[in-house]
DSSP file (Angstrom, degrees, kcal/mol; ACC not computed):
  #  RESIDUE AA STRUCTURE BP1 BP2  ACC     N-H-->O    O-->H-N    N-H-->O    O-->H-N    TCO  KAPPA ALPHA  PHI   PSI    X-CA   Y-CA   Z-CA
    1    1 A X              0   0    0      0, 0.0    61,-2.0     0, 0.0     2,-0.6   0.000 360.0 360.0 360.0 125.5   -7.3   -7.9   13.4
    2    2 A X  E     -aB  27  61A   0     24,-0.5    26,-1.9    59,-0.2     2,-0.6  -0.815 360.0-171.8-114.0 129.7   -6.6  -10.9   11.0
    3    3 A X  E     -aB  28  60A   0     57,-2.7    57,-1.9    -2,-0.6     2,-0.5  -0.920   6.6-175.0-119.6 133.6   -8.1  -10.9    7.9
    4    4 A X  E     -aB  29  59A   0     24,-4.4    26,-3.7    -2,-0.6     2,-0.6  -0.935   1.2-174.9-141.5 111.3   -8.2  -14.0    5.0
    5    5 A X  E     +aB  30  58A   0     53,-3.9    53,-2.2    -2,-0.5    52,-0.5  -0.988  25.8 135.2-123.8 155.9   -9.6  -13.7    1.8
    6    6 A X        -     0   0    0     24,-1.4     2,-0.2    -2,-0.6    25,-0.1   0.071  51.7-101.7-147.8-110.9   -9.7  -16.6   -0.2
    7    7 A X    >   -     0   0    0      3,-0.1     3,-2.1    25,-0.1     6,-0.1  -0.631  31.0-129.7 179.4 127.4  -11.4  -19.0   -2.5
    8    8 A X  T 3  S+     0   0    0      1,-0.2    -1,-0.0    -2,-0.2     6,-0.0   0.865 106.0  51.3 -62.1 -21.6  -12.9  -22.4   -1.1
    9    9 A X  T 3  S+     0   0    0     -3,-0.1    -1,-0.2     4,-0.0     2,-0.1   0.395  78.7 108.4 -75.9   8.2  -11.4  -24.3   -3.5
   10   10 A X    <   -     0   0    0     -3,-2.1     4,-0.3     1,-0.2    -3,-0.1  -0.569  54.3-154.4 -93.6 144.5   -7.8  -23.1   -3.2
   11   11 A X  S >> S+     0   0    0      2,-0.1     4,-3.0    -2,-0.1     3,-0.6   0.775 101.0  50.8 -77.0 -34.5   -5.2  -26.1   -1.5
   12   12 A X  H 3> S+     0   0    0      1,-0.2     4,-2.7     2,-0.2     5,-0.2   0.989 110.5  48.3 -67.9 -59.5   -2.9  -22.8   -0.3
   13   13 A X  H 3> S+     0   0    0     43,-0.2     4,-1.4     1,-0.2    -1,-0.2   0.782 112.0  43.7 -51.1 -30.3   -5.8  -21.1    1.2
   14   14 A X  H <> S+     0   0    0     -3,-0.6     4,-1.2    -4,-0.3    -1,-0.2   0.844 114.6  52.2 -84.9 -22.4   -7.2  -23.9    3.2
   15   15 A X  H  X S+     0   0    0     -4,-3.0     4,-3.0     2,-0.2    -2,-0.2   0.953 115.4  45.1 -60.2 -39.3   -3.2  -24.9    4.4
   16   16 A X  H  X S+     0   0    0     -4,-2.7     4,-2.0     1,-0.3    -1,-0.2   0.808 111.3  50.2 -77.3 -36.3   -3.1  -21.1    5.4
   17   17 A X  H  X S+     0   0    0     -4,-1.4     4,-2.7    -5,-0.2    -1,-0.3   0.684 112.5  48.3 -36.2 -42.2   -6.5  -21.5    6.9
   18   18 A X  H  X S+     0   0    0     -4,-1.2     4,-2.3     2,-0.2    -2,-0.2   0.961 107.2  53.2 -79.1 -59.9   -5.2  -24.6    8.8
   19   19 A X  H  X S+     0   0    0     -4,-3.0     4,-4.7     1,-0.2     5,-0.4   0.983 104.6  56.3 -63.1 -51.2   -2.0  -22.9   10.0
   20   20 A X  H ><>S+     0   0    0     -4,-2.0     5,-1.2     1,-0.2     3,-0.6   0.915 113.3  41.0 -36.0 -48.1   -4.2  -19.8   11.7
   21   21 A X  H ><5S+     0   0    0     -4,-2.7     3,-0.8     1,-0.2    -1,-0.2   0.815 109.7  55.9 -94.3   1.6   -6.3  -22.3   13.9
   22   22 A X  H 3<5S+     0   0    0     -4,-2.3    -1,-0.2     1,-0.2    -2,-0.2   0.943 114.7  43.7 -31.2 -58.2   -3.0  -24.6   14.8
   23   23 A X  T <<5S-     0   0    0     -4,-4.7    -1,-0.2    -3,-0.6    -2,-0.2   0.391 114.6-136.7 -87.0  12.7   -1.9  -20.9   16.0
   24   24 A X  T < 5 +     0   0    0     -3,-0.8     2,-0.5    -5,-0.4    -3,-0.2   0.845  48.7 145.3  14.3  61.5   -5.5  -20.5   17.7
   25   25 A X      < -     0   0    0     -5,-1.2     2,-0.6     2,-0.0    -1,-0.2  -0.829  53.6-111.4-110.8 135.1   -6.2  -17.0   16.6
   26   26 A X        +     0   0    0     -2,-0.5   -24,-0.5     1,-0.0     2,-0.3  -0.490  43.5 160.4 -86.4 134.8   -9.2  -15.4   15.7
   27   27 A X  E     -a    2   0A   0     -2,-0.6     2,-0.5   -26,-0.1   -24,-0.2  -0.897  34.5-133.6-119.9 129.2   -9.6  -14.3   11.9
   28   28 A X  E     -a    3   0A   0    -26,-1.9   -24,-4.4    -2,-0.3     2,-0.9  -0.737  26.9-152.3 -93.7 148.9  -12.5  -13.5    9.7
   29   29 A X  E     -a    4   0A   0     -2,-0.5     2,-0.7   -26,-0.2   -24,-0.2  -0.846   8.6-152.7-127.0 118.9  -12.2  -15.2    6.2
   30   30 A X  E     -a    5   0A   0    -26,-3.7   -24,-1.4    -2,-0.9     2,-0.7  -0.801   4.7-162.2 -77.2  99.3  -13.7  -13.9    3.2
   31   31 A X    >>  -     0   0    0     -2,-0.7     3,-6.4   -26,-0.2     4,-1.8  -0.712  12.0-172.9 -64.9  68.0  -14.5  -17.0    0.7
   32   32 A X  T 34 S+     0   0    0     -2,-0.7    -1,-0.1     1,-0.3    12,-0.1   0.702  70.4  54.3 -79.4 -10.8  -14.7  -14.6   -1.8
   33   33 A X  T 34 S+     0   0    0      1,-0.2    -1,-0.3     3,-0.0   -26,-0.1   0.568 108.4  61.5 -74.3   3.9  -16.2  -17.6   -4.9
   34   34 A X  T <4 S+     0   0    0     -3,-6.4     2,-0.3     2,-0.0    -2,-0.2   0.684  96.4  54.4-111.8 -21.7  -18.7  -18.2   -2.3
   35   35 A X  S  < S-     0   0    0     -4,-1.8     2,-0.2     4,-0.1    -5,-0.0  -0.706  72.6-158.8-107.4 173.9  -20.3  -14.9   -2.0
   36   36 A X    >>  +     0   0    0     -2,-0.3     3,-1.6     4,-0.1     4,-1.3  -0.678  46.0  20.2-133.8 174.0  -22.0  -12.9   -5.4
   37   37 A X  H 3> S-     0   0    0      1,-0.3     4,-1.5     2,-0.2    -2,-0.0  -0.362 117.0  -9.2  66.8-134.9  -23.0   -9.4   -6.6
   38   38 A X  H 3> S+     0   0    0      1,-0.3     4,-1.7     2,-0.2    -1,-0.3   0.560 135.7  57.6 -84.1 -11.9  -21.5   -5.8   -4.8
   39   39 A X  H <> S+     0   0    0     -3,-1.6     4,-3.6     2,-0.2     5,-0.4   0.927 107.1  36.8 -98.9 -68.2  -20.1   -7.8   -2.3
   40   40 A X  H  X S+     0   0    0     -4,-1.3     4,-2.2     1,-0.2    -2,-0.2   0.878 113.1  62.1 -44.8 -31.1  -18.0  -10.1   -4.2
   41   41 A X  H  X S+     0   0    0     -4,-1.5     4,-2.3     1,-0.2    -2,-0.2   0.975 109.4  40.6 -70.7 -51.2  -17.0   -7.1   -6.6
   42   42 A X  H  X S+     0   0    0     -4,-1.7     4,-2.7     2,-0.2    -2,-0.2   0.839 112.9  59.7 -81.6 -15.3  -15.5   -5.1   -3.6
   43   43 A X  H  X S+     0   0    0     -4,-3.6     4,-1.4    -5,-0.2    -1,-0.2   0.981 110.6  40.9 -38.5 -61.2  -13.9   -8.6   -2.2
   44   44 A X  H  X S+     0   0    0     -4,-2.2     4,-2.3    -5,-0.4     3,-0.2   0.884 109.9  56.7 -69.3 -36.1  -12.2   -8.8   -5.1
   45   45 A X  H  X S+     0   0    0     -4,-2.3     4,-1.3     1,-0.2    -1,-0.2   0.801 106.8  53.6 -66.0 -28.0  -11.2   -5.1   -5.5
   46   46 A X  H  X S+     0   0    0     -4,-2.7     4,-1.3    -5,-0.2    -1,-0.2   0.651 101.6  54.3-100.2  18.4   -9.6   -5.3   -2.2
   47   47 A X  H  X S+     0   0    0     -4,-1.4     4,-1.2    -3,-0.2     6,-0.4   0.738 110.6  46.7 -60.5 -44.1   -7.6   -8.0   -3.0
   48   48 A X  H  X S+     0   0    0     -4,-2.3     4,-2.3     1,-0.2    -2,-0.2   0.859 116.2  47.7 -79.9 -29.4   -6.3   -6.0   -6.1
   49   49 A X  H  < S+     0   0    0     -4,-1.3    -1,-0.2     1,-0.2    -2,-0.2   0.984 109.1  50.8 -53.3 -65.4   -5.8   -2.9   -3.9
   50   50 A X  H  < S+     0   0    0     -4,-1.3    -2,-0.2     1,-0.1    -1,-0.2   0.660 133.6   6.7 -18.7 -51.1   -4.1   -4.7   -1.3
   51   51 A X  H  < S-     0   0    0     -4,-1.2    -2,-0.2     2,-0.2    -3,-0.1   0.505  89.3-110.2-107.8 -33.3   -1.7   -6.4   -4.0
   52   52 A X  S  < S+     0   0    0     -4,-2.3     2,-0.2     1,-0.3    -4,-0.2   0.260  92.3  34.1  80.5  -9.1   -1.8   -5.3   -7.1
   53   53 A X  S    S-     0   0    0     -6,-0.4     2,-0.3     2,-0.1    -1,-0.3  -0.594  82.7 -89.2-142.6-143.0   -3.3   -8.3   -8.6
   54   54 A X        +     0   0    0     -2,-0.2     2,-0.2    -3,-0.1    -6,-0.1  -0.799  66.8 107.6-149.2  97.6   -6.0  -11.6   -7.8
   55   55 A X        -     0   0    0     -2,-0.3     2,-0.3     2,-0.1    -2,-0.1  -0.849  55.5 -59.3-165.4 157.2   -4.7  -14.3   -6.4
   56   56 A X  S    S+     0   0    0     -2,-0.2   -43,-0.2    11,-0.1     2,-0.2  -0.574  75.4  15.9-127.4-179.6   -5.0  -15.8   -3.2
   57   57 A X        -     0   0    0    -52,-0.5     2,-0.3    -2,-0.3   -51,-0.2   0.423  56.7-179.5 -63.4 168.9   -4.8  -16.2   -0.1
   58   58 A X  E     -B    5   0A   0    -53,-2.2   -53,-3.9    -2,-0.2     2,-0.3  -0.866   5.5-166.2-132.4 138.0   -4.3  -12.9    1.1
   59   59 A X  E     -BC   4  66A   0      7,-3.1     7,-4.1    -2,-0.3     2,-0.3  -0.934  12.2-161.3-119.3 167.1   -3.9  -12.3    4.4
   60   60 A X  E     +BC   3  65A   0    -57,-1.9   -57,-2.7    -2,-0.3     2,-0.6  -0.966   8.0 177.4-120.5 106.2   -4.0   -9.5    6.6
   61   61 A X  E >  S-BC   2  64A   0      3,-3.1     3,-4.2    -2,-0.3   -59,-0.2  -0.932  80.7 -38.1-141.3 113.5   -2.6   -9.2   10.2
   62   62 A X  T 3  S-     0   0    0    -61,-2.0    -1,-0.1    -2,-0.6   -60,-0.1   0.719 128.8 -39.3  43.9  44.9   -2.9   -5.8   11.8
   63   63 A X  T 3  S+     0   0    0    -62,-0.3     2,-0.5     1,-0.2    -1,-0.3   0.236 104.3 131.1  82.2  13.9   -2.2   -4.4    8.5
   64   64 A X  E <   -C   61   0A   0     -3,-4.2    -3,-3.1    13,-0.1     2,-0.5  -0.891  45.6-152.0 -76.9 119.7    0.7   -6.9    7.1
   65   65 A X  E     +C   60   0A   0     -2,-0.5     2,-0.3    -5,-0.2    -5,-0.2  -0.795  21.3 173.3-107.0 115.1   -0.3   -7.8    3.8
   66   66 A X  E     -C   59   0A   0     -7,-4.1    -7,-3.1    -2,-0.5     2,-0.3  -0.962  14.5-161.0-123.8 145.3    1.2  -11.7    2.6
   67   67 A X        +     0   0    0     -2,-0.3     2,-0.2    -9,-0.2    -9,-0.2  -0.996  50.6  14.2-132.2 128.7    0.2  -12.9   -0.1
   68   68 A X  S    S-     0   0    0     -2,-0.3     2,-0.7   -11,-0.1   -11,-0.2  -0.785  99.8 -48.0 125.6 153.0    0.6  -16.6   -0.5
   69   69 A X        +     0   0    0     -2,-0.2     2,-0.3   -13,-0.1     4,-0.1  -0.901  64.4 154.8 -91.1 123.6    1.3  -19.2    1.4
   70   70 A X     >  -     0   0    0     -2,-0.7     4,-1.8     1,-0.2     5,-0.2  -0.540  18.6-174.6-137.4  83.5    3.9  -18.3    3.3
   71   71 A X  H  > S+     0   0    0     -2,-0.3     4,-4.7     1,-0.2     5,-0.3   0.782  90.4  38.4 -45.1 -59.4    4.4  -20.3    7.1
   72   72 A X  H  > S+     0   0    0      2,-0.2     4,-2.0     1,-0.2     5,-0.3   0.985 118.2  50.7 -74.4 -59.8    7.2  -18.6    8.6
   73   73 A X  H >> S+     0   0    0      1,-0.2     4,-2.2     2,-0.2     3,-0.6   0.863 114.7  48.2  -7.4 -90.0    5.9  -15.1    7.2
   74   74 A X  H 3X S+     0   0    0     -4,-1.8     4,-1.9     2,-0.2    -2,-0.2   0.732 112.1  43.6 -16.5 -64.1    2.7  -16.0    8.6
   75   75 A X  H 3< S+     0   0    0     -4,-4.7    -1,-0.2    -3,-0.2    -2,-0.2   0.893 111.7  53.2 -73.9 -29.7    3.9  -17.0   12.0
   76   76 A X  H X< S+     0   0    0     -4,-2.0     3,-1.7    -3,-0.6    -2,-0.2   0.950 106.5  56.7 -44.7 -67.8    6.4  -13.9   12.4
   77   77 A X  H 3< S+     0   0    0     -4,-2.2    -2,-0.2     1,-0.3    -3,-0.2   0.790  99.5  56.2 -43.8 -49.8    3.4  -11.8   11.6
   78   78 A X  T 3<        0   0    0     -4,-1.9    -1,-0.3    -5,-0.4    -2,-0.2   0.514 360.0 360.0 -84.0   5.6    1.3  -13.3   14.6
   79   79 A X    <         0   0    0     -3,-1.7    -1,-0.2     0, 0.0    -2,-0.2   0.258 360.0 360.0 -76.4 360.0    4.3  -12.2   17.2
């Protein structure tokens, strides 16, 4: 399970975005400025969990947490 939360506006998030469907794998991606209320409040809290802080991307693959854009991470991860 790959998981991406991010922010639509972010250049790092959409490159990281980019690289997943290059690699064609399926991810869900949490746009987390784009949704509001309880939902955006526990986006954002499991970012901070996740990390310790808020900033993104984060991704998640099958419970490796990068945070960043980080390609070779990234592609290592999806092996």
């Amino acid at each position: 399970m790959i998981t991406l939360y991010s922010l639509s506006t972010c250049p790092w998030c959409k490159k990281t975005k980019q690289l997943l469907e290059k690699n064609a794998v399926a991810f869900d991606c949490i746009e987390v400025d784009l949704i509001s209320g309880d939902t955006q409040k526990k986006a954002v809290e499991e970012v901070k969990r996740l990390t310790g802080r808020t900033s993104f991307p984060v991704l998640v693959i099958n419970g490796k947490v990068i945070q960043g854009f980080k390609p070779e991470e990234i592609e290592e991860a999806l092996r």
